[in-house]
SEVO-382984 format. One record per residue: x negated, y negated, z negated of N, C-alpha, C in turn; residue in three letters. Coordinates in steps of 0.05 Angstrom, whole numbers, plus 5000, padded with zeros to 4 digits. Layout:
! residues N
XYZXYZXYZALA/...
//
This chain:
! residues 513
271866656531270466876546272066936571UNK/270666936596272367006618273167246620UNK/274967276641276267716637273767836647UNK/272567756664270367976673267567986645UNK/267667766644265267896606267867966590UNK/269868036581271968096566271668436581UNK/272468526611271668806619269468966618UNK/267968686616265068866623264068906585UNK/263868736564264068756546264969036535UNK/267269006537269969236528268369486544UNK/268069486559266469676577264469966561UNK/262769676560260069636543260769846504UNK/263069676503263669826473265070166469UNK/266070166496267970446494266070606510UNK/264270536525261870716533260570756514UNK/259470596494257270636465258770856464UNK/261270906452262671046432263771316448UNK/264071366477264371546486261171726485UNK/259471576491256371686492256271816463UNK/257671776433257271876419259472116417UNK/261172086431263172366434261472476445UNK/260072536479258672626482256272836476UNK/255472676453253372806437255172966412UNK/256872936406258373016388258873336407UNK/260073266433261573476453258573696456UNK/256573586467254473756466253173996451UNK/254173866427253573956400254974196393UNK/257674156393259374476392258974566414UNK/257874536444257674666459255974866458UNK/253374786446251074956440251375066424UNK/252575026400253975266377255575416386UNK/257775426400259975546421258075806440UNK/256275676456255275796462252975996456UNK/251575946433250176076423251876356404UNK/254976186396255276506373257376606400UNK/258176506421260376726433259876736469UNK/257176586473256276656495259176656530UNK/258376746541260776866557262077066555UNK/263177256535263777436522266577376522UNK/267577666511271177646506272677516488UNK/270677446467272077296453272676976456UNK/270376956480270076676488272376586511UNK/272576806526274876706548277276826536UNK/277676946518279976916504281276596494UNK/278576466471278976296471279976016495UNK/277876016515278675946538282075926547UNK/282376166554285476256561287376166552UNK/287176066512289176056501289275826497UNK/287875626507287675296504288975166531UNK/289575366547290575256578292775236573UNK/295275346570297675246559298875036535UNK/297175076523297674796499296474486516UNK/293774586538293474416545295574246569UNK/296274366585298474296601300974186587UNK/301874276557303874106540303373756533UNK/300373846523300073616511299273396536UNK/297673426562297373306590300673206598UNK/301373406599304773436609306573236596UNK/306473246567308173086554308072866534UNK/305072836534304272586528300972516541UNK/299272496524296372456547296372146565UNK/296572256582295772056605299272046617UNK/300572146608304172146616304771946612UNK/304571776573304971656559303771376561UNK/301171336575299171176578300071016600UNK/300271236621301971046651303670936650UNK/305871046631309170946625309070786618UNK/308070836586308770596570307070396565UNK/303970406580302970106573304469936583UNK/303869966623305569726636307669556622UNK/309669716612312069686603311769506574UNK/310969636554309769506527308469226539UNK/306869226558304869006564306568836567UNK/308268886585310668666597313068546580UNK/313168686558314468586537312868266516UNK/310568406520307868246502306268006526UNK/308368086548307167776564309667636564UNK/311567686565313967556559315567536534UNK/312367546506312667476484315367576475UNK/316067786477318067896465317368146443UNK/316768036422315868246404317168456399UNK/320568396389323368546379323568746399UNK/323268746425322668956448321169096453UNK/318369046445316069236443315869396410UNK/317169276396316769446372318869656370UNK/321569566385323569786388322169986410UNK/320969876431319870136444317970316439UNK/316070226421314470346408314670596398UNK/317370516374318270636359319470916379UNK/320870836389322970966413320571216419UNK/318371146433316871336445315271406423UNK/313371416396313571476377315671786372UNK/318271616365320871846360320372096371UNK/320871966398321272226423319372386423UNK/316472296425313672486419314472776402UNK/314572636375314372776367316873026362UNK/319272976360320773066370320273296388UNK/320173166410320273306441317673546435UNK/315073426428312773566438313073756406UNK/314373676385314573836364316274196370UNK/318274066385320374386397319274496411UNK/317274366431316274576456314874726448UNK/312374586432310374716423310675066403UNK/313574906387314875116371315875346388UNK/316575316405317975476419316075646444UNK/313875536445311375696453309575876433UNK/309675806413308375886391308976176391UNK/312876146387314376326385314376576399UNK/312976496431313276606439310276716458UNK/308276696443305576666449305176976463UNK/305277186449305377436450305677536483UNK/307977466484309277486510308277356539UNK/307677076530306176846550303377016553UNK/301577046535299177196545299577436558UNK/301177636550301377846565301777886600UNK/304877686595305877756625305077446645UNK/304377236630303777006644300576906647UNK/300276916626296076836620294677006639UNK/293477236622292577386627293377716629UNK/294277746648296378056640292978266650UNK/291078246651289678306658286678426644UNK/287578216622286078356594286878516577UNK/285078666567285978956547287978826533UNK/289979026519291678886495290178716474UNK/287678866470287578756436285878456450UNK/285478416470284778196484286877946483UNK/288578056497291677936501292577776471UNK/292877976452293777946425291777746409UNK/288977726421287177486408287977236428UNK/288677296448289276956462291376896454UNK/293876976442296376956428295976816397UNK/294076956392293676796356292376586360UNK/289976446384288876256389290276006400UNK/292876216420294975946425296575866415UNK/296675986397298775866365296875616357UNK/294875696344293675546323293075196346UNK/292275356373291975076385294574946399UNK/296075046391299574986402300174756374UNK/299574796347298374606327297774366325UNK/294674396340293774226342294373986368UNK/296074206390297273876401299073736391UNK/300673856376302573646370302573406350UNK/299773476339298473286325296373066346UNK/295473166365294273016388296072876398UNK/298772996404300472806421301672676410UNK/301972606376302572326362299972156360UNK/298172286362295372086363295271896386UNK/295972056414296571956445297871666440UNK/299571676424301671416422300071266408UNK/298771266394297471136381296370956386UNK/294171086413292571076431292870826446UNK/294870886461297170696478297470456470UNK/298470516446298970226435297470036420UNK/295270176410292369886416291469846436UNK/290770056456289969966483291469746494UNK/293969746495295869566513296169256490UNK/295169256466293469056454291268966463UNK/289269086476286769056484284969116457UNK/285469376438283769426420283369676432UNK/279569716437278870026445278370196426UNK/276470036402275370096383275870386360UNK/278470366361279470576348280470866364UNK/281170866390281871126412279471156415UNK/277071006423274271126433273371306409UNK/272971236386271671286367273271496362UNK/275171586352277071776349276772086370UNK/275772006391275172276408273972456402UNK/271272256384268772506376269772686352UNK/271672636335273172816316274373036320UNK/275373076349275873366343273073476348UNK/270773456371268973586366267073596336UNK/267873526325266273486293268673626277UNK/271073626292272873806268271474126279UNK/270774146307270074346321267974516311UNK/265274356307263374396294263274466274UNK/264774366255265774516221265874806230UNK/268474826248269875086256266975246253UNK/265175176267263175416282260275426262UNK/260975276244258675216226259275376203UNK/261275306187262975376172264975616166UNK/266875566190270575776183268175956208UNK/267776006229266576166240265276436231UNK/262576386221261976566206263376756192UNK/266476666178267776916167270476976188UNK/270976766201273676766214273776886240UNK/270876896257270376836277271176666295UNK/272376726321272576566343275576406331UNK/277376536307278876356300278376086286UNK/276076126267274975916255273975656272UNK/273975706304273575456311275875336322UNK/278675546328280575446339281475236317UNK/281775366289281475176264281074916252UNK/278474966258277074776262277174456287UNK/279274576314281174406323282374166312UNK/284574396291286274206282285374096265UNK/282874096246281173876224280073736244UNK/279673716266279073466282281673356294UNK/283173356304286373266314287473146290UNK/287073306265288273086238286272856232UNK/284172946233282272586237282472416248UNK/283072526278283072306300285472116290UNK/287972256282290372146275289371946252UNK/288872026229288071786208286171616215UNK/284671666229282471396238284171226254UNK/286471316268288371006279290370866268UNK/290070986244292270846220290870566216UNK/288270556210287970366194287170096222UNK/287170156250286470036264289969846275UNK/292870046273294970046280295769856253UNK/295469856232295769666209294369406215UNK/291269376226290169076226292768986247UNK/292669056268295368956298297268956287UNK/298368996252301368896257302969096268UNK/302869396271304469476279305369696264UNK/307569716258308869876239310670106261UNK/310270296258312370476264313770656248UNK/316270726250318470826240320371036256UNK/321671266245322771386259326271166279UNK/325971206297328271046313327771076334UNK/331070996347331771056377332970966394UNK/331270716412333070596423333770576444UNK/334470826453335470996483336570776502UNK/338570586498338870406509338470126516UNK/334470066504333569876512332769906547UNK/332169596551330969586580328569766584UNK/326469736565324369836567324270156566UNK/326770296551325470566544327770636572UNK/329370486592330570656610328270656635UNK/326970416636324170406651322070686647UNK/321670646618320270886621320871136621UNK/323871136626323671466622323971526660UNK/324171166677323271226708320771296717UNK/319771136697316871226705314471466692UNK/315871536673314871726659314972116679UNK/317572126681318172346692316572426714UNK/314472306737312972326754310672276747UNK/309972226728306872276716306872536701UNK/309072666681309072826670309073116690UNK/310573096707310573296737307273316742UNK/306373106746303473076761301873236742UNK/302673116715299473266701300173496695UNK/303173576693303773936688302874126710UNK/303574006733302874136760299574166763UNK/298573896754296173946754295274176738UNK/295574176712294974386682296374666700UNK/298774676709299174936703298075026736UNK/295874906756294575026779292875236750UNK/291375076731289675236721291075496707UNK/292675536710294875786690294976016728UNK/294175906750294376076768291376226773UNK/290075926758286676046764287276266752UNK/286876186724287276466703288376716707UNK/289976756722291076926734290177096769UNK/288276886768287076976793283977156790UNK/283177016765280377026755280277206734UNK/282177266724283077556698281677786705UNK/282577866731281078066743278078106747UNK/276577866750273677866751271577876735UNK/269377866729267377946722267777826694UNK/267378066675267777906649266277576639UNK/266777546623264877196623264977016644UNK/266577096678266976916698268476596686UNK/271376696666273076406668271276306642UNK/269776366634268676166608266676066625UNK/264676196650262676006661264575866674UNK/266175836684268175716699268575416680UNK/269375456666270175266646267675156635UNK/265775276626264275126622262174946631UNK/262175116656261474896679263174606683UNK/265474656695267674486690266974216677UNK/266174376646265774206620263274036625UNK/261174106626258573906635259073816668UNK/259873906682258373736702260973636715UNK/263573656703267273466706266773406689UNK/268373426666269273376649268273146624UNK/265273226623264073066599263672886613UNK/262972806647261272546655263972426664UNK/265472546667268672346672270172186656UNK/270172416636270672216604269372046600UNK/266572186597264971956585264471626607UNK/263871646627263771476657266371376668UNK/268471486673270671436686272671386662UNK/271971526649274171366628273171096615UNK/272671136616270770806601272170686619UNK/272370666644273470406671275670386665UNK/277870706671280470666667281970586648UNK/280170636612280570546586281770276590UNK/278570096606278669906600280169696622UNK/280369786640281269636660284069696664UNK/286569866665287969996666290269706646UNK/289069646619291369406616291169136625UNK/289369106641288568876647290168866671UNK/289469156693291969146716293869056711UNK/295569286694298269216689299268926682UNK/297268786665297268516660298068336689UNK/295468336702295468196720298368266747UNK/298268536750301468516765304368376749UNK/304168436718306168366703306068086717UNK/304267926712304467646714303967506751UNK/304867716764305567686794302467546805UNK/300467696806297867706816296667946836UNK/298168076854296768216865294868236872UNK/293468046884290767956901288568036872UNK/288867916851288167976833287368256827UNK/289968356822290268646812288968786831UNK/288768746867287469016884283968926882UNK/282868666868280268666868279368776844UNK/280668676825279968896794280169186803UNK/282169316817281769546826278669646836UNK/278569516860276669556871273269536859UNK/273769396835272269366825271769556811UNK/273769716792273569876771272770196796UNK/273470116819271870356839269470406838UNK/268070106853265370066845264270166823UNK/265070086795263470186777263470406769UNK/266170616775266070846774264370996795UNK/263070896815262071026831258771056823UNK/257670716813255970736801255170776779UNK/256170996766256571126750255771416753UNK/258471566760258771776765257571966796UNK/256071806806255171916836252072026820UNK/250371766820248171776803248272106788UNK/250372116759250572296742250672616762UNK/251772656788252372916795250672896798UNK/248472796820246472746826244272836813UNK/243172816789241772816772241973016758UNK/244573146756244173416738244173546765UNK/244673616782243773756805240273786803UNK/239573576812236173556806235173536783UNK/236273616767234473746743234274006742UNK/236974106755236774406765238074696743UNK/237474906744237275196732235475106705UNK/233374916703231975016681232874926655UNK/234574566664236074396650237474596634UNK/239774726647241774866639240575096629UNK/238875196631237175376608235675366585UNK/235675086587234875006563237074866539UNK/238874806549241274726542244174916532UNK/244375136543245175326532243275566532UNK/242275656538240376016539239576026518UNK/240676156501240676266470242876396459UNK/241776566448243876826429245476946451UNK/247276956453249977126466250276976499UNK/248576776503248376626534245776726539UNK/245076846564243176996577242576906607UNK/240876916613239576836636241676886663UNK/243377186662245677166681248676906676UNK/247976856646250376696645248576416656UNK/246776356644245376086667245876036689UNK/245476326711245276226732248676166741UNK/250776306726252376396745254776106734UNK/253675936707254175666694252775466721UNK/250475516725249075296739250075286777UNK/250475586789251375586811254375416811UNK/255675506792257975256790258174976795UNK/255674916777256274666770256174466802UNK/253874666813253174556846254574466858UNK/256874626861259874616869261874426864UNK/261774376837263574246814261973856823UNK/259273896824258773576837260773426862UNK/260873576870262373396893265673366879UNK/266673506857268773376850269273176826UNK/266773146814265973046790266872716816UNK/265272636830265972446847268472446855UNK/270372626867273072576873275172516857UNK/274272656827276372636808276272356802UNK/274472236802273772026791274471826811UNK/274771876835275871656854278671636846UNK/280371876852283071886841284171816809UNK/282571876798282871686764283371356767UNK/280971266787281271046785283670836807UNK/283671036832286170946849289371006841UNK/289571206819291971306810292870846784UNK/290070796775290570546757292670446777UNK/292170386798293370166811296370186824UNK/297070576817299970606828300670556798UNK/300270656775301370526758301970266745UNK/300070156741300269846745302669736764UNK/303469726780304569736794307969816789UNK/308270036767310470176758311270326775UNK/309170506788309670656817309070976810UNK/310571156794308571386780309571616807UNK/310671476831312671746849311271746868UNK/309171626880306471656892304971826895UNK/303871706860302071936849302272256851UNK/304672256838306572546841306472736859UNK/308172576879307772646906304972676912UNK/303572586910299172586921299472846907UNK/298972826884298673136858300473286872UNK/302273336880304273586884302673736912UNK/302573546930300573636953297573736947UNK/295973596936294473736922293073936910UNK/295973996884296074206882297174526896UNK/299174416910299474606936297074726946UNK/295474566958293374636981290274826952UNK/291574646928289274806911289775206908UNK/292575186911292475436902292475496923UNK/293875496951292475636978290175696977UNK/288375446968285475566982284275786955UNK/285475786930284875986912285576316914UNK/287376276926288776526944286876656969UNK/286076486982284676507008281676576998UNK/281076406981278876486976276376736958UNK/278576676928277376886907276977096917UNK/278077246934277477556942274577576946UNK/273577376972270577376984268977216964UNK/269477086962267476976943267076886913UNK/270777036904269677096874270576866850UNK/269176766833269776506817268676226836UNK/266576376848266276096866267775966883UNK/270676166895271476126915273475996896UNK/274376056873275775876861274875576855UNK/271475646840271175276853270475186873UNK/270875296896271175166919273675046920UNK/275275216919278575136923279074936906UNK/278574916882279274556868277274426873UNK/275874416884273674216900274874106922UNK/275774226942276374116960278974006967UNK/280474116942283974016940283073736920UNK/281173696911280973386896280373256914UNK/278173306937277873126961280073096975UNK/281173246976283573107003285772956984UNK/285473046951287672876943287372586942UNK/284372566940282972316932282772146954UNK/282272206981282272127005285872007014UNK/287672197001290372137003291471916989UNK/290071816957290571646949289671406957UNK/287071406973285771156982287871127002UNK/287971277015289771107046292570967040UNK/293971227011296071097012295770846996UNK/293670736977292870506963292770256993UNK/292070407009291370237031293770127041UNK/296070207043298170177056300169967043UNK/299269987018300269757003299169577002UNK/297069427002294969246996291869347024UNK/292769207041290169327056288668997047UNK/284969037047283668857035281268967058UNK/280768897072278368927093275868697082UNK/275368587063273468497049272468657031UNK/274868817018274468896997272669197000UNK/274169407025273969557030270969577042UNK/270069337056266669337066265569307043UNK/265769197016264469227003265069486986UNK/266469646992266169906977264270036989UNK/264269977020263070217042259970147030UNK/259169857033256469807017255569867004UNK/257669916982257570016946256370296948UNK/257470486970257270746969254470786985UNK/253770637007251370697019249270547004UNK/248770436982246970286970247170536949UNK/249870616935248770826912248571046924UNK/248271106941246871406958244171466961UNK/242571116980240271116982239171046958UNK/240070976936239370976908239571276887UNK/240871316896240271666887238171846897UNK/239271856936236972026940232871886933UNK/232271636926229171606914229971766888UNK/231271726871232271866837230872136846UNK/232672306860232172576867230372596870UNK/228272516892226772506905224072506873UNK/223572276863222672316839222672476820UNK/226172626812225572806786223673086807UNK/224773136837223273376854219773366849UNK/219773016850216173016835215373106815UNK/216673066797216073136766216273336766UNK/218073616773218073826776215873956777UNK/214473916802211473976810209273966797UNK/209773746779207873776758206073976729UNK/209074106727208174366713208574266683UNK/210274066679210574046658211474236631UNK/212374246618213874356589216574236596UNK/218974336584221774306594221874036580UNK/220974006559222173736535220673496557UNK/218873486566217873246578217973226605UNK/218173456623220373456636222473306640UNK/223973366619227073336621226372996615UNK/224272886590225372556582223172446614UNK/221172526624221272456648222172326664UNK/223672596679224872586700227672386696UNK/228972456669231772326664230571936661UNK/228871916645227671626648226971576665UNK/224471626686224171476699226971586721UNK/228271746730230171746747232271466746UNK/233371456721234471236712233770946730UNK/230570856717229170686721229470686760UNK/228870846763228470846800230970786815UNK/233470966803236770866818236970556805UNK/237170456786236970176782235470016790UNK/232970056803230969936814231369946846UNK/232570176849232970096882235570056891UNK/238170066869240069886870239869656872UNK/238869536849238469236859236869106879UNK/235369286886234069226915234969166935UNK/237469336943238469526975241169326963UNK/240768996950242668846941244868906921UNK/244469056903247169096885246468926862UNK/248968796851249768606836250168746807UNK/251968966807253369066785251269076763UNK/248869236761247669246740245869036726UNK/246068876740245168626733247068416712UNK/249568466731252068296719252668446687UNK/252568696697252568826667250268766645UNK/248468696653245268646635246068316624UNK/247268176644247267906643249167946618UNK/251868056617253568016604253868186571UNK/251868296578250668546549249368286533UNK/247468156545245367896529246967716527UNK/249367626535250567386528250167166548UNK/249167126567248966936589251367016608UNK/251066846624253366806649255566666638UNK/257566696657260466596658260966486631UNK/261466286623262966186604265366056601UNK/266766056627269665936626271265926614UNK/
//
């Protein structure tokens, strides 16, 4: 099988399986939202997941992924097994270890963190519920961030099978929570319900880490080649995604003050129209393409490595442009039909949906920078990145400062809207500076003006269907079908290759080298 049906394949399988996180993610969303609405108990919850989340981002996540594939990979191209199983182990150790004390030592000190750092802004007995929520989910990272390793180390095998599939478990541990422990526990019963998904995720990669042959054990081998590499390259990804996590610990603090239910529409906006189409769309690319980089630089291929890049752009673009696109033009009613029930009300619709408006143009940026960040790592370059993120985040909290006064939670998503554009614009040039590719680059410019005029007919169509006067249910399979049908139809028109190459390689034809 050649590498491009081997990417596009692999593609193909960790998209199936994210599309069912997805639907998994949906699912507690509308239970979430139906028993706690935008209410206090809801941005409580909110509040108290932002610090554990910056631990687990911070100190393993995507920290652990940049570090240690390259590195692992490069051991496993230079057939050195005895080196990748001591490193394994090594980063294994340290995880848990490391992310075991912090967590403890936040736990410890939860009480305090909500009061004078979170939210000093909510009533006490407010304060005192985001304290018992960031315990229980202080828990559940440290069980996430031995799963992280897990993760890593079939990926940098080239097994997806078991990290994809594994995602949809915490939302199904989630769903218990709100089905189940809810009803008597309340808003605790779903933090709960967390950690019965984080302990799943963990046992579903046992039995995938056993087929590979790989055994891990507590050990430490501080003074291999590989673990002094990674702890070079580690330390500037971990900066990046804390700095990143803890901008959101300034939102919170900016947004405490405002309109009750503001940081849960905030977030939950975030959640549908970032977050779910990134994971589900952009991760799929970086999943899958991300060891294949590192591969191809390991084995002194650049030329290589900046077209797979560019490639994994492309398809992130045609992807994720389409998706903002489309939930934009489905509009207020989408999103009212999708959450508007029980404790979510027609003010929380609009003031979820005016977000999301906003939140499109970074659903596209984040997603450029996900995929240009592959190629500093690959590379074993994590002080780039860093540096991009540190600026970034700078200019995010200026313009959060500048802004919230006049215009409120919006002015907050304005302000990380437009600090992802200039970060994302920052990574292209500096990607440029290393590898300039003026073939490559006209065919991105193509890429982007072919999926534009392929969006705007999409739009243009679901605005038809609109008119019609439909019922929301037919409506919605409509407009979302034939919209589909029309950006693929006038992609391949206005000359695009990609969805074709993907159709070709779904049926089994093409390339057989």
């Amino acid at each position: 099988m050649s590498r491009s049906r081997h990417l596009i394949r692999s593609s193909l399988l960790v998209f199936a399986l994210y599309v069912l996180e997805k639907i998994t993610g949906l699912g507690k969303l509308f239970l979430m939202t139906r028993l706690f609405g935008t209410g206090a108990a809801a941005d409580a919850f909110t509040a108290a997941n932002q610090l554990p989340e910056l631990f687990l981002y911070a100190l393993t996540g995507g920290a652990i992924a940049a570090a240690f594939i390259p590195v692992y990979s490069a051991y496993l191209t230079k057939q050195k097994p005895a080196g990748a199983e001591a490193l394994g182990n090594t980063v294994f150790t340290l995880t848990v270890l490391v992310v075991g004390a912090i967590c403890g030592l936040a736990a410890l000190a939860a009480p305090w963190i909500s009061r004078v750092l979170l939210v000093p802004e909510f009533s006490p007995e407010q304060q005192a519920l985001t304290a018992e929520l960031m315990r229980i989910a202080l828990l559940s990272s440290v069980i996430v961030g031995v799963s992280s390793v897990f993760s890593s180390l079939l990926q940098a095998r080239q097994h997806f099978l078991a990290p994809a599939l594994a995602l949809s478990l915490i939302d199904l541990g989630q769903i218990f929570g709100l089905y189940v422990l809810a009803p008597r526990w309340g808003i605790h019963g779903v933090a709960w319900g967390s950690v019965i998904g984080s302990v799943l995720l963990l046992l579903t990669q046992l039995p995938a880490l056993w087929h590979k042959d790989i055994r891990l054990r507590p050990a430490l081998a501080l003074k291999l080649t590989g673990s002094r590499e990674m702890a070079h390259l580690i330390w500037p990804r971990m900066i990046t995604l804390g700095v990143v996590q803890a901008v959101d610990l300034v939102f919170l603090r900016l947004a405490s003050p405002l309109a009750p239910g503001s940081i849960t529409a905030f977030f939950y906006a975030m959640l549908v129209m970032v977050a779910m189409p990134k994971s589900l769309l952009t991760g799929t690319i970086t999943a899958v393409f991300f060891p294949t980089l590192a591969e191809e630089y390991n084995a002194g291929r650049p030329g290589a490595m900046q077209s797979t890049l560019f490639a994994g752009l492309r398809a992130a673009w045609l992807l994720v442009i389409p998706a903002a696109v489309g939930l934009l033009a489905l509009g207020r009613p989408a999103v009212a039909f999708l959450f508007q029930r029980g404790a979510f009300n027609e003010r929380s619709t609009g003031l979820v949906f005016g977000l999301m408006a906003i939140f499109a143009v970074r659903l596209v940026m984040d997603s450029t920078q996900d995929v240009l960040s592959m190629g500093f790592y690959a590379r074993h370059n994590t002080r780039i990145v860093m540096w991009a993120n540190l600026g970034g985040a700078g200019l995010n909290v200026a313009l959060s400062f500048l802004l919230v006064k006049p215009f409120g939670i919006a002015g907050l998503a304005w302000a990380t809207t437009l600090a992802s554009a200039g970060l994302a614009l920052a990574l292209y040039w500096l990607n440029r500076q290393m590898d300039s590719s003026p073939g490559e680059e006209r065919g991105l410019a193509l890429a982007l003006l072919r999926t534009g005029l392929a969006c705007g007919g999409m739009a243009a169509l679901i605005a038809g269907v609109g008119r019609l006067g439909l019922g929301i249910i037919p409506y919605l399979i409509v407009s979302i079908g034939g919209g589909c049908l029309v950006y693929a139809g006038l992609h391949t028109l206005l000359g695009g290759r990609e969805i074709h190459a993907v159709w070709k390689n779904l049926v089994g034809s093409g390339d057989k080298k």
